[in-house]
C-alpha positions in Angstrom: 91.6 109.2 143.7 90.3 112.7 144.5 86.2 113.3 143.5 84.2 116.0 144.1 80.8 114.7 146.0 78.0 111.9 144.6 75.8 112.8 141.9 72.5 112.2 143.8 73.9 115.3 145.6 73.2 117.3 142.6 76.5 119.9 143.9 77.3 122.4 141.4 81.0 121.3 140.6 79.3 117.8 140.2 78.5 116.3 136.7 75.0 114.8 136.9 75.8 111.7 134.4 78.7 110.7 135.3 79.3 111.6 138.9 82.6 113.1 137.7 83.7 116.2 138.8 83.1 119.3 136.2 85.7 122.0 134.7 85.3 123.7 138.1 87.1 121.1 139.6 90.1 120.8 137.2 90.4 124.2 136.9 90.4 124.4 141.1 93.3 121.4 140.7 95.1 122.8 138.4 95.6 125.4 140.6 96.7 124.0 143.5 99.0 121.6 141.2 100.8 124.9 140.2 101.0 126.3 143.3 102.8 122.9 144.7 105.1 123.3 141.5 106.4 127.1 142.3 107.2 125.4 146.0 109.6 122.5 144.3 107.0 119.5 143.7 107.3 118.6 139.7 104.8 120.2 137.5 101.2 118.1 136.8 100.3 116.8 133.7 96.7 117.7 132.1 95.1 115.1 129.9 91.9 115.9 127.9 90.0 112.9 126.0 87.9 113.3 123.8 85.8 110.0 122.3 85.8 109.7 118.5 82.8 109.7 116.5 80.6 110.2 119.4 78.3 111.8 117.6 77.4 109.1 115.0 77.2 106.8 117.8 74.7 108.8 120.1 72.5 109.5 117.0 72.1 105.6 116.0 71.5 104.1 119.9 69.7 107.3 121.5 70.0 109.4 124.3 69.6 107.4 127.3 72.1 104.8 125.8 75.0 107.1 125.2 74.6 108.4 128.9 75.7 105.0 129.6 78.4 104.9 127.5 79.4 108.0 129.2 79.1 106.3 132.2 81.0 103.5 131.5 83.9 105.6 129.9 84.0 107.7 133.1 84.5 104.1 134.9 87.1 102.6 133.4 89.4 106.1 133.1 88.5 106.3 136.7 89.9 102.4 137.2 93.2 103.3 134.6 94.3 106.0 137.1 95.8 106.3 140.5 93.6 107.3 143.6 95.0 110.7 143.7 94.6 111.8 140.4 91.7 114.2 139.0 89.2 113.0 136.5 86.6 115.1 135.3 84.0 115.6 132.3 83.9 119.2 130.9 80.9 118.7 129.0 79.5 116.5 125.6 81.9 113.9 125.3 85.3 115.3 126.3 86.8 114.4 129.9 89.8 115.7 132.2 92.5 114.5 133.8 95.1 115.5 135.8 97.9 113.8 137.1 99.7 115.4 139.9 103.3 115.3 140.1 104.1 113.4 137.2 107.1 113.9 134.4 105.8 113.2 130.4 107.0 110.5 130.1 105.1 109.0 133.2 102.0 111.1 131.7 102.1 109.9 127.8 102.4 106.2 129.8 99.3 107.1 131.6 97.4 108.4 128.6 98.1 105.3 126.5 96.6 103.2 129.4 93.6 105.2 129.9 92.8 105.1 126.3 93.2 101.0 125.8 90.8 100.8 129.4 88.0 103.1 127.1 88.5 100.8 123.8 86.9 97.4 125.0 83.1 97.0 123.6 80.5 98.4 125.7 77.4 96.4 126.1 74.6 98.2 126.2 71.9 95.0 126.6 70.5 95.5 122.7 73.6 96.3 121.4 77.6 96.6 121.9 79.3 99.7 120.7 82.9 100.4 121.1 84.3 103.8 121.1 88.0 104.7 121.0 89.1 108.3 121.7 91.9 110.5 120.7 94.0 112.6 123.7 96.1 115.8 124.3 98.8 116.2 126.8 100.2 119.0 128.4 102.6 120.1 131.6 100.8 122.1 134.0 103.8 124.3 133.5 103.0 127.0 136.7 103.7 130.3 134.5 100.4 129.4 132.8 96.4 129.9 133.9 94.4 127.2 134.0 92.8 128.4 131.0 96.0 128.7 128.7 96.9 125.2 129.8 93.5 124.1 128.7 93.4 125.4 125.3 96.7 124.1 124.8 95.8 120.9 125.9 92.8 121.2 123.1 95.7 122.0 121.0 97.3 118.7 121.2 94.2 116.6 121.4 92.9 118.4 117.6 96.5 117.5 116.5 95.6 113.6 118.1 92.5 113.2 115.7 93.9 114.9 112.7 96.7 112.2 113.0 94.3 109.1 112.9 92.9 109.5 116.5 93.3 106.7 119.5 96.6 108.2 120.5 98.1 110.4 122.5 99.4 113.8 121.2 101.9 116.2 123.6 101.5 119.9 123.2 104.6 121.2 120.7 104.4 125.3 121.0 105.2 125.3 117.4 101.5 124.1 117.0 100.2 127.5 118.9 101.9 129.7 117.1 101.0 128.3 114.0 97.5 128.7 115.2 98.2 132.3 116.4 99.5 132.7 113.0 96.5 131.3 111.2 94.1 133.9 112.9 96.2 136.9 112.6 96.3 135.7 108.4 92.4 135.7 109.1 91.9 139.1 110.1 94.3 140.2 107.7 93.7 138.4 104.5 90.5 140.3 103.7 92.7 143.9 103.6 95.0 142.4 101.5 92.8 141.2 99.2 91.1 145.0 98.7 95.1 146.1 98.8 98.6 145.8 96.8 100.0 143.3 98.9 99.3 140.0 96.4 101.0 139.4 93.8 101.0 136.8 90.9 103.9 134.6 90.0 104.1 132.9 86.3 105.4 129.5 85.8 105.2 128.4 81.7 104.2 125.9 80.6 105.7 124.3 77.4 105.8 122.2 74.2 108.3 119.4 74.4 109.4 119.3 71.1 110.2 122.8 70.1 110.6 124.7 73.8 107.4 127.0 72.8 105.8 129.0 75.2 101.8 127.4 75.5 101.2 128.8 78.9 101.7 130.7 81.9 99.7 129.4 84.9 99.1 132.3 87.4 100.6 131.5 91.3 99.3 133.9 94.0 101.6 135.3 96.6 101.1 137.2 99.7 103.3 140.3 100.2 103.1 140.6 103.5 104.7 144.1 105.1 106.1 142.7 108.0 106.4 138.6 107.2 107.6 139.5 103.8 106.9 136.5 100.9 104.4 134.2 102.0 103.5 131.1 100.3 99.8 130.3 99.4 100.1 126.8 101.6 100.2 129.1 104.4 96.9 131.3 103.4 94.7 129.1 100.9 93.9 126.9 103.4 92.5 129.9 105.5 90.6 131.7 102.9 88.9 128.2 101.8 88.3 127.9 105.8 86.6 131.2 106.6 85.0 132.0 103.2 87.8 134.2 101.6 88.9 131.8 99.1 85.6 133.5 96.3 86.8 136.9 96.8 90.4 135.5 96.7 90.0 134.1 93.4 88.3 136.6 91.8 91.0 139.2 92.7 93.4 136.3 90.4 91.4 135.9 87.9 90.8 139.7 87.0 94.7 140.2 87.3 96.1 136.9 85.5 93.9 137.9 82.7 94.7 141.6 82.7 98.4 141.1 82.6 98.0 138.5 79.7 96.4 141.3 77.8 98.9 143.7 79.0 101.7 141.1 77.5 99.6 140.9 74.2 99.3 144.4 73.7 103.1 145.0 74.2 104.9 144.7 70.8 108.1 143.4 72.6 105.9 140.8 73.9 103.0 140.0 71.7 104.8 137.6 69.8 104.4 135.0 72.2 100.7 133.0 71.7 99.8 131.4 75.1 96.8 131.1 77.6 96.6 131.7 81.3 95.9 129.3 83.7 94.5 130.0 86.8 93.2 127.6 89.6 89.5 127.1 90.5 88.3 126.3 93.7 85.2 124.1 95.0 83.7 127.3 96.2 84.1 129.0 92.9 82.3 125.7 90.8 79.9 125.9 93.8 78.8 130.1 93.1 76.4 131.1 90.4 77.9 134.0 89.8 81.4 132.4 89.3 80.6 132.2 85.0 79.3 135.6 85.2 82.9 136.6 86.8 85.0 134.5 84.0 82.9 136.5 81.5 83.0 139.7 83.0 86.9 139.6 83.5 87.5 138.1 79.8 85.2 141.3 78.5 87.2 144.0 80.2 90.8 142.2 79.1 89.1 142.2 75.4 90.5 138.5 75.8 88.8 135.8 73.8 87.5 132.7 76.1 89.9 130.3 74.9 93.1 132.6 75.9 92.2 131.5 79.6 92.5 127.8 81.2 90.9 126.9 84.0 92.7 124.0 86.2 90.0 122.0 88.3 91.7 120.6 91.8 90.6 117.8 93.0 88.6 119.0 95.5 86.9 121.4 92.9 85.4 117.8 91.1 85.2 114.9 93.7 81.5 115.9 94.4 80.4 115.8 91.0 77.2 117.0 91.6 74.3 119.1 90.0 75.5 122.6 90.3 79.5 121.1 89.5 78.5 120.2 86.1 75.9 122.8 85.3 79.2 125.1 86.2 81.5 123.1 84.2 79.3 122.8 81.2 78.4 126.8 81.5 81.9 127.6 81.3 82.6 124.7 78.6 80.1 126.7 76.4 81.8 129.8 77.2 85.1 128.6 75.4 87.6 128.7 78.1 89.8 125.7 78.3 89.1 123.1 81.3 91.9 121.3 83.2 92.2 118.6 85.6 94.8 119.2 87.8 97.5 116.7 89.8 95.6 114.1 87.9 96.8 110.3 89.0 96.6 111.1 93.2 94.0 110.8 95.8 90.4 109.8 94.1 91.5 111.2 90.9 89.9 108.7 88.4 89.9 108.0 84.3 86.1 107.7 84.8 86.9 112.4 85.2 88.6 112.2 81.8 85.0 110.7 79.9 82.5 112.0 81.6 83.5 115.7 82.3 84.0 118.4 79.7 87.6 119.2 80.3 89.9 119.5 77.8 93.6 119.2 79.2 94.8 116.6 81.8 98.1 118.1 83.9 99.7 114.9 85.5 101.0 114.7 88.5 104.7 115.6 89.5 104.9 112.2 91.7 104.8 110.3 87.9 108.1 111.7 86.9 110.4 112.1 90.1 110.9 108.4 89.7 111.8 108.3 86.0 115.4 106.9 85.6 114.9 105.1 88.7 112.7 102.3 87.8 113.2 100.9 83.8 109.5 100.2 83.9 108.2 103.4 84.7 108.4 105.1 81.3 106.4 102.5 79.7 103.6 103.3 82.9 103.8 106.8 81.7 103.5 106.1 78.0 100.5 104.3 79.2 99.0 106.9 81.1 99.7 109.3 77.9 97.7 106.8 75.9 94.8 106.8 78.0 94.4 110.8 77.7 95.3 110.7 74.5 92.6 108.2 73.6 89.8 109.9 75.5 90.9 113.2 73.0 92.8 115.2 75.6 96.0 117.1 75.8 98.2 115.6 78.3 100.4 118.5 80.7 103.3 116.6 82.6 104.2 118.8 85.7 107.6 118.5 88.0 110.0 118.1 84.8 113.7 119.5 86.5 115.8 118.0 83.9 116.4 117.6 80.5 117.0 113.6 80.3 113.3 113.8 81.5 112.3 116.6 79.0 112.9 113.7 76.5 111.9 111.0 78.1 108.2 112.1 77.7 109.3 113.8 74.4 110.0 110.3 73.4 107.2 108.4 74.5 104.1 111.0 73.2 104.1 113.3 75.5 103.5 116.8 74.1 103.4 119.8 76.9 105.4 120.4 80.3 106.1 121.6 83.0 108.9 122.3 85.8 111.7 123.8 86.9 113.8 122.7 84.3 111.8 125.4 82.2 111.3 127.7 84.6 110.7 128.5 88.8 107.6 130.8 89.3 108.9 134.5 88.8 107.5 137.7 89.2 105.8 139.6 86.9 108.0 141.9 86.0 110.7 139.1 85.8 108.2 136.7 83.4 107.8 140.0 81.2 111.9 140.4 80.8 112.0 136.5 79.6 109.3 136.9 77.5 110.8 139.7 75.6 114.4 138.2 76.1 113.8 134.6 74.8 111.8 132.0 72.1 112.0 129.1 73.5 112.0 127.4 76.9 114.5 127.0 78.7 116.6 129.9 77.4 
């Protein structure tokens, strides 16, 4: 197995801890493995590993103990490998590894090996620890520098955690250019914000039993000029990521609330007697100034507080803490309606429906796909409606796409819906021309 010199020689290519060679040295193979591959030989294979949790582990055994699980680690991907392959550490806890010559298939073989070698407990005389670790694959394909090959090595190896780490992950270019994607969003999404290229969507919301408009929640799409329609999956997560997602919901709620004025104002329109709902954010529940904003954009609508419903994700809620309910209860007092949204998934939890001052519950869409399929199910959901019912809240069911489930939940309690059986999200313009069109939903 190629290694630079000993680590008592102190050479500058040479990791002091572990003897290894350092990014110097990969980057030099590399290299040379590309150059052999533009001459016939088959292209390299680059492995980056990187231990999971090391952190946690260094900060509960010390300093001079997770050297020697460094140590150790370095030994046992040294044994799991063949004499002519490259190992390295590029710094913290993250090593390298290149295997000359060697198809994927050979490679992912390699990687799996490598990573059961590192899994064993490793006794450290007052303790044993074990540490797995999670791994990215890529070909040294010869058209790319060292340093491309590296990052999309990285690449693969965040894609390895994010899947449930202690596996290895190949490099798919889809995942670049969805990365490429995500930063050009980031530098964009602030001018688009300050710009006309959003746009709201309005999906009702309605009453079971008579097809009556009760809402309109507010959807927020991106107009891009050159990508066209893009979906908020594809930009939420971003603008939550980088700190965007405050200024991003303020832009919705000042113009979800201005158009329902705009509809209430309109004689052709006016008739109708809903709310807006818009989404809220962890962010938004975690700003002080986030009350002042639901006040502010209610004032200059001339909207009363209750003509605006505020849906709580998940993720808004699941901390629960201080400045959450100080938020929750300042905005209670201000009169607009509160909503727990995709209620019945992930930690979502009837303990939400006593102890905070919401209002409305909107039930998953999971709940209803599978009405029809299983003759127990509606007596779960007339269950579930009993619960929020008992605890003095309005129940929303969301994903209804037919009638047979319309009335279903009709039949069993169930008040307020929505779904595509009432209605996609449209534009708009498009939500103005049903509005003045039609009484009931669907048309």
């Amino acid at each position: 197995m190629k290694q630079p010199r000993t680590a008592a020689s102190h050479h500058p290519e040479t990791d002091p801890i572990t003897g290894l060679g350092n990014r110097l040295v990969l980057e030099d193979a590399l290299r040379d493995a590309q150059a052999a591959a533009s001459n016939g030989t088959s292209p390299a294979a680059l492995l980056l590993l990187n231990l999971d949790g090391f952190k946690a582990v260094k900060s509960s055994v010390g300093h001079a103990a997770a050297d020697l699980i460094l140590q150790t680690v370095a030994s046992r991907i040294r044994a799991a490998v063949q004499e002519n392959d490259v190992v390295t550490r590029l710094g913290g806890d993250e090593f390298g590894i290149l295997l000359p010559a060697t198809p994927l298939a050979r490679a992912v073989s390699a990687g799996n090996r490598i990573l059961a070698a590192v899994e064993p407990e490793i006794n450290l005389g007052s303790a044993n620890v074990r540490c797995t670790a999670s791994m990215g694959l890529r070909t040294a394909d010869p058209s790319r520098t060292p340093a491309e090959l590296l990052m999309e090595a990285d690449l693969a190896l965040g894609e390895s955690k994010a899947e449930g780490r202690n596996k290895v992950r190949t490099f798919d270019p889809a995942t670049l250019l969805a990365r490429q994607l995500e930063r050009q969003i980031v530098s964009e999404l602030g001018h688009a914000i300050g710009s006309d290229q959003l746009v709201l969507f309005y999906q009702p919301i309605v009453e079971l039993a008579t097809g009556r408009l009760q809402g309109s929640e507010a959807l927020v799409r991106w107009n891009h000029p050159e990508r066209g329609l893009i979906m908020p999956d594809k930009f939420i997560p971003v603008a939550e990521a980088t700190g965007l997602i405050a200024e991003l919901g303020r832009w919705v709620l000042r113009n979800s609330v201005a158009q329902l004025a705009a509809w209430r104002r309109d004689p052709a329109t006016a008739h109708h007697d809903f709310s807006m709902r818009i989404n809220v954010s962890a962010p938004d529940l975690q700003s002080l100034e986030f009350v002042d904003d639901v006040r502010e954009a209610l004032s200059t609508a001339g909207l009363p507080p209750e003509s605006l419903v505020l849906e709580l994700t998940e993720s808004a809620i699941i901390q629960n803490n201080e400045l959450d309910r100080y938020t929750l209860m300042s905005l209670h007092r201000l009169g607009v309606g509160l909503e727990i949204d995709d209620f019945g998934t992930g930690y979502s939890s009837i303990g939400y429906l006593r102890k905070l001052p919401v209002d409305h519950v909107k039930v998953d869409r999971e709940f209803v796909r599978d009405l029809g399929k299983d003759d127990t199910q509606l007596q779960f959901l007339a269950a579930i409606q009993n619960v929020i019912r008992s605890c003095g809240l309005d129940g929303i069911w969301e994903g209804i796409e037919t009638a047979e489930q319309a009335e279903a939940l009709r039949s069993i309690g169930c008040t307020s819906g929505q779904g595509y059986y009432f209605g996609r999200p449209v534009s708009g313009t498009e939500f103005t021309a049903q509005l003045k069109r039609q009484e009931t939903w669907p048309s």
